[in-house]
N, C-alpha and C positions, 0 to 999 in steps of 0.2 A: 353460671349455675351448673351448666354441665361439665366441665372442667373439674369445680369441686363433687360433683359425685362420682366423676373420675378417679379423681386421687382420695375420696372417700374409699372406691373400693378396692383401688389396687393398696392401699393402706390394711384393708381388713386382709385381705385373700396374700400378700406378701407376709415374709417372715424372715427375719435377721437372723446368721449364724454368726458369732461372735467365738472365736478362739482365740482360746487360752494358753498362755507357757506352761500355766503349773498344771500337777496334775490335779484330776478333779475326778468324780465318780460320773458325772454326769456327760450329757453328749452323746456322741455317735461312736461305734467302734465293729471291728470287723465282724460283717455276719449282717450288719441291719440295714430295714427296707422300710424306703420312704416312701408314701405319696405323697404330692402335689399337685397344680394345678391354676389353671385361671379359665375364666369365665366373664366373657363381657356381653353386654347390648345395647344397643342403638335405635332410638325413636329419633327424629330428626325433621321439618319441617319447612322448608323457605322456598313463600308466596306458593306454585303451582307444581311444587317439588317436594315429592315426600321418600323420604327413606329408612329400611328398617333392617336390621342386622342381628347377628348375633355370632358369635367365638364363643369356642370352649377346647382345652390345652390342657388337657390329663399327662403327668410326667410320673414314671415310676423307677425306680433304679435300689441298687443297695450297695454300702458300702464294701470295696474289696480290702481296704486296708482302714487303719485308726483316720487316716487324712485324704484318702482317696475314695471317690464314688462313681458307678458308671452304671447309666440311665437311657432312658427313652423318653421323648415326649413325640403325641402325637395330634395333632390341631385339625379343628374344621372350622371353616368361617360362611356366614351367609348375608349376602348385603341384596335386600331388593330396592330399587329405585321406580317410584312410578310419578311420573309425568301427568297433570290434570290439566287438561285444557284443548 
């Protein structure tokens, strides 16, 4: 189950760039700024061991040319683990 909510969300929060030979009006081109990003969490459970987490990965950049881009991402992650017993 958690697998499929997995690839539930990197399915939603991911996104295909798809190029093309011919030309087209649409797409990226010199001068434009992207964000993106990803965002995960973690509840997690087994027997006397619990764990909880969370990621998040903001990326921002802009294109220098029609087919070239240059970016920044920058990530924080939190993973607590606690032990009952």
């Amino acid at each position: 189950m958690k697998k499929l909510l997995m690839f539930a969300a990197v399915a939603l929060l991911g996104a295909v760039v798809y190029a093309q030979e011919n030309e087209s009006t649409g797409g990226y081109s010199n001068g434009d700024v992207f964000i993106s990003g990803a965002a995960s969490y973690v509840s997690e459970s087994i027997d006397d061991i619990s764990e909880n987490g969370f990621s998040i990965m903001p990326r921002l950049g802009f294109f220098v040319s029609d087919d070239i881009a240059l970016g920044a991402e920058v990530g924080y992650g939190f993973v607590q683990t606690k032990f009952d017993g």
